[in-house]
N, C-alpha and C positions, 0 to 999 in steps of 0.2 A: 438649634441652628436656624430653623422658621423664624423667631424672633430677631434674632440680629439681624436676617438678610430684612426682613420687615421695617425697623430700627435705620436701618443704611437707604432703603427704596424708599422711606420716608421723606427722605432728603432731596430725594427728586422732584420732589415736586413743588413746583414753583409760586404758588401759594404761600406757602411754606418758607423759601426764599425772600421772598417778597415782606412778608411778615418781620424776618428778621432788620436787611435791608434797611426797612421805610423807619426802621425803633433809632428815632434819630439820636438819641443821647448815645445811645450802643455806637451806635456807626460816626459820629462825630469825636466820639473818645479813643476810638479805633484808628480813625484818621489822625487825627494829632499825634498822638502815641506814635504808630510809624512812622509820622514823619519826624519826630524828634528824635527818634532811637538810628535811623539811617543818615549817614552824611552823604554818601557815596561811595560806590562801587562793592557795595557788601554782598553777599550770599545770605540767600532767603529760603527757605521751607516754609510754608502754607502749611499747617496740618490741618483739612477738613474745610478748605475752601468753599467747598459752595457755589456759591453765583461766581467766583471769584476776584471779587473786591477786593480784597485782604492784599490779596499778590498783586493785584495792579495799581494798588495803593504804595505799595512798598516798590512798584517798580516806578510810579511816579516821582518817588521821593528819591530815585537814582542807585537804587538796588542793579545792580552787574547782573545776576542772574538770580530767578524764583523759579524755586521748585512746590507747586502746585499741586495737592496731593486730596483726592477725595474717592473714598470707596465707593460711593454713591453713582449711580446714572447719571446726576448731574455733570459731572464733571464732562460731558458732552459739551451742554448748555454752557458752559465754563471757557472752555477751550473755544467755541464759537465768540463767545464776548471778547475772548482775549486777541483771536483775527481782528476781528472789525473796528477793534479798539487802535489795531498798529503795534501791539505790544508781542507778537509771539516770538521772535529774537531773545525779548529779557525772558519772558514765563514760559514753564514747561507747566502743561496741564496733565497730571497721570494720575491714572483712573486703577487705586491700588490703596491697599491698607498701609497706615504711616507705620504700625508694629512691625514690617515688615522691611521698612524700606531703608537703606545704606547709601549711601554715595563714598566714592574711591576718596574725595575731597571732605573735609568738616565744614560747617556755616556757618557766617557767624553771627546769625538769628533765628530763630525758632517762632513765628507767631502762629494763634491758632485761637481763634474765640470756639473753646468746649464748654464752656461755663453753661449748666443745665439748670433747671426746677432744683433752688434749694442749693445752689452751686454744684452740687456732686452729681445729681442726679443724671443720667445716662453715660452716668462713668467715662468718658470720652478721653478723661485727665490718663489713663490708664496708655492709653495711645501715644496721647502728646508725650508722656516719660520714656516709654519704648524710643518715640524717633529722637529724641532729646540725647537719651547715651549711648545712641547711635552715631549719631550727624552733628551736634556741633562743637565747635572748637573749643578748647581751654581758653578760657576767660570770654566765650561766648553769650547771647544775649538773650534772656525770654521774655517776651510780650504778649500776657501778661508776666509780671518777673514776681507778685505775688498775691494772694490770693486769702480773704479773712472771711469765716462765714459769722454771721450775731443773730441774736438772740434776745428778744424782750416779751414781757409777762404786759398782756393788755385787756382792756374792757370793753367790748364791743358788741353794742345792741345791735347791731345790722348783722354783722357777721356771725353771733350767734344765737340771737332770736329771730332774727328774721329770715336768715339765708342759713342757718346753722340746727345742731340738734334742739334746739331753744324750741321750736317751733311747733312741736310736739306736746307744748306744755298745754296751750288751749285747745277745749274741744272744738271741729268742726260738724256744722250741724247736729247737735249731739253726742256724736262721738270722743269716747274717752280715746285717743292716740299717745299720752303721756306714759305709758312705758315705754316707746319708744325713744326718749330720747335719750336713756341708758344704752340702749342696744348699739343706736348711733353712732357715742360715743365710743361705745368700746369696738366698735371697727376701726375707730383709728386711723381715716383717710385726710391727710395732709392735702390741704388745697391751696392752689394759686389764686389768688387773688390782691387785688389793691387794697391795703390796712390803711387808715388815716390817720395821720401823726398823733394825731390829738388822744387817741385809742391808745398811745402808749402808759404804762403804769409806772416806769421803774427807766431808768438808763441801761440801755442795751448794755450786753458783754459780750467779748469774743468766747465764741465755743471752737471754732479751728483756727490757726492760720500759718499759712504755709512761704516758706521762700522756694518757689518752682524752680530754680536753678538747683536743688539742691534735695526736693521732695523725693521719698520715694514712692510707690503705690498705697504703700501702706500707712503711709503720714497722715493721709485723711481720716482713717476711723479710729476715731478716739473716742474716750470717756472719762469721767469728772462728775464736776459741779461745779454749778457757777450760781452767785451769790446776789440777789437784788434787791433795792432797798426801795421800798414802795412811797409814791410820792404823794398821793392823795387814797381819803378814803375811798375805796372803788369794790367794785367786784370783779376779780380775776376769772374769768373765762375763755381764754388760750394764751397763744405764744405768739408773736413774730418772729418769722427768719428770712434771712437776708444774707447775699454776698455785697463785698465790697471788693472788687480787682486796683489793682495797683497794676496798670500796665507799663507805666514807667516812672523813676521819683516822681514827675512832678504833673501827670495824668492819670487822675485817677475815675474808674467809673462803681459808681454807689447806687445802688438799687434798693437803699433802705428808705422807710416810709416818708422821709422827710425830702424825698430827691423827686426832679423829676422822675413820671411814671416810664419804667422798661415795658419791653415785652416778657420778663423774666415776671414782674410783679414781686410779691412776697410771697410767704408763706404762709399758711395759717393752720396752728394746730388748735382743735377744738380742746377746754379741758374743761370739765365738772366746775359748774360757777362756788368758787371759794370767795368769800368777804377776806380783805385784806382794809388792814389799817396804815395811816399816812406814818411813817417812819418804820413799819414793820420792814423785817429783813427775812426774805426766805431764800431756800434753798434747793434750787435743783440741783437734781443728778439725772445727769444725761449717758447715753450710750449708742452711738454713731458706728453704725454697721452694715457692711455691705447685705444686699438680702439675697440670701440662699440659693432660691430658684432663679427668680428676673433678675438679670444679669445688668440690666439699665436699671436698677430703681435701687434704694436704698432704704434700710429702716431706723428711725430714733426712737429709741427707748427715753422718756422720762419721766422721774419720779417725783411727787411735790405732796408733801405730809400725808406719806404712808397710800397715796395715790398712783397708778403707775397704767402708762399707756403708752404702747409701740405703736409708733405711726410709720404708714405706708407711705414713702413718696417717691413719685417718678410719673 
């Protein structure tokens, strides 16, 4: 229980906010997106508002009524902005868990940027579905309305010699540290950071992807294999992941390495440097699973020639 209420207090704080906010690719695809999805006079639910932009974005665009919904402390800060702004007639600011919330009436939009580390990470999507077959109407709308996470096999000196288990390999001042960078490895800690296109080995592949109109909780953990076909000689030492949202046909926002930089970034799984050849074709197998304990993080299992690492991420 500590964790979650932790998880939600996080949210409060404005730093934090602010962080998301200023990630102008996020907030610029966000805005077009509502404003193409509302003509006028629709019915709106915010799940996880925030600063509350989301909802006075959609009441800009001629939303009737926004229901504004954040479990968080913010949602003070929220409802203040939305005064001063002139908007509290259209938006309702309630300070309450979406899993919980009903209206007598259905919507006929659902928006809610949950998208975490890795897309899934801090499970938030688990909420948005709750208020979804709740609240809105038959042939109602989700923003985002779908949801692809990918996946590519890369080389990269900075991210694993320099900043990664790699680093371990040369002595300092004497010192032998090169067992470690086994140990390292096999912690298995998935990081965010920015990959450079160029680091890619292979053509990304989807490992999920989802139509949110229609997901249910359990849509997200899957497992497979997916198959890539190496484009230069290289040495493979980790992975790329990335989401790409679809918040409406014809807005989309891609946080893959070739895009401008989010605040999401990528992800980075470290893996044991394998030499690969220009036309080889390997094969992962993966396994996308919620994690046990931490209720916000999630783990991938995967395997690449008889090699196998579960990674931590959240």
């Amino acid at each position: 229980m500590v964790a979650v209420d932790f998880y939600f207090e996080s949210y409060a704080e404005l730093g934090l906010q602010r962080y998301m906010v200023s990630d102008r690719p996020r907030t610029d695809a966000f805005a077009a997106a509502i404003k193409e999805a509302l003509s006028g006079g629709e019915t709106v639910i915010d799940v996880g508002t925030g600063s509350g932009l989301l909802a006075m974005l959609a009441a800009k665009a001629g939303a009737k009524k926004v229901y504004a919904l954040d479990q968080s402390a913010v949602a003070a800060a929220a409802r203040e902005t939305v005064e001063r702004n002139g908007m509290s007639e259209t938006i309702e600011v309630i300070n309450g868990n979406a899993a919980d919330f009903q209206l007598m009436e259905p919507v006929d939009l659902i928006v809610s940027e949950w998208l975490g580390h890795f897309g899934f990470a801090e499970t938030m999507l688990d909420d948005v579905i709750d208020c979804r077959d709740a609240n809105l109407k038959e042939g109602g709308r989700m923003l985002p309305c779908g949801v692809e996470l990918k996946l590519a096999p890369v080389d990269s000196h900075v991210l694993y010699v320099e900043e990664g288990p790699g680093f371990w390999k040369e002595p300092l001042h004497g010192i032998d540290f090169s067992h470690l960078e086994r140990r390292e490895l096999e912690q298995a800690l998935a990081i965010k950071t920015t990959i450079p296109a160029r680091d890619m080995i292979a053509e990304p592949q989807s490992l999920v992807k989802l139509d949110l109109a229609k997901a249910s909780k359990e849509d997200v953990w899957q497992h497979g294999q997916l198959e890539f076909e190496i484009e230069e000689d290289r040495v493979l030492n980790g992975f790329a992941g990335w989401f790409v949202a679809e918040l409406t046909p014809t807005v989309v926002l891609d946080t893959g390495p070739e895009q401008e930089t989010t605040h999401w970034m990528q992800t980075y799984f470290a893996w044991e440097p394998t030499p690969v050849k220009k036309g080889e074709r390997i094969t992962l197998k993966y396994d996308l699973i919620r994690h046990p304990v931490e209720r916000r993080s999630l783990l991938m299992s995967m395997t690449l020639k008889e090699k196998t690492y579960s990674f931590l991420v959240g």
